[in-house]
N, C-alpha and C positions, 0 to 999 in steps of 0.2 A: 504494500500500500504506500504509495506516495504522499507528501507531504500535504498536505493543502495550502495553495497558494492564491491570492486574490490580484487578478490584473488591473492594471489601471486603466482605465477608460480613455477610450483615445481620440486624439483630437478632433476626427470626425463626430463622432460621438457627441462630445462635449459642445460641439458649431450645430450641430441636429441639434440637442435642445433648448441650444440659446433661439435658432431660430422658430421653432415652433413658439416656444414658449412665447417668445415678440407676438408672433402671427394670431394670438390667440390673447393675447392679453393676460397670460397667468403671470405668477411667480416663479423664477427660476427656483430649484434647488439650492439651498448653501453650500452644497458639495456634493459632489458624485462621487463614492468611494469603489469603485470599483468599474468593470467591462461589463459585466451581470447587470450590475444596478442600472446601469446608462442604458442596457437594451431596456430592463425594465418602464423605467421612467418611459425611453421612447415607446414603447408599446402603449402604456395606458394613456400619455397624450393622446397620440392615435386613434385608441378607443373613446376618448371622453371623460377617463376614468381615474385622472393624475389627479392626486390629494399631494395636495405642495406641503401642506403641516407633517405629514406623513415623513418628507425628505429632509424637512426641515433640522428634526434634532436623533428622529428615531435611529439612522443610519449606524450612527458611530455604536451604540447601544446594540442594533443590532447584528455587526460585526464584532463584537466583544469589545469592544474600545472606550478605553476611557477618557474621553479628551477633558475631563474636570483635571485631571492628575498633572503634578507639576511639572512632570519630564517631557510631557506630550508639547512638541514644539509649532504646534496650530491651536 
């Protein structure tokens, strides 16, 4: 079994939901932490279905991350 590893989102990615999100008038994300999470995000724009509060804080939480913690340099 291999590691688990999380890819970062790439720059396409990231211009796909800067641009929707304009086109649409939502809220961007505060961060995209992952390849995963970007298609995510892109998918439920798409459908109508993107919850920005959702992106907002849940993310880091949801990858086990603690950004309250003092070492975390973001």
């Amino acid at each position: 079994m291999s590691p688990r590893t999380i890819e970062a989102p790439t720059d396409a990615q990231l211009l796909t939901i800067r641009h929707m999100c304009d086109e649409r008038d939502l809220p961007r994300p505060e961060a995209v932490f992952s390849k995963a999470e970007a298609s995510e995000i892109i998918t439920a724009i798409s459908l109508g279905q993107y919850d920005p509060d959702f992106y907002a804080l849940a993310a880091p939480t949801y990858y086990g991350l603690d950004t309250e913690a003092n070492d975390v340099p973001f």
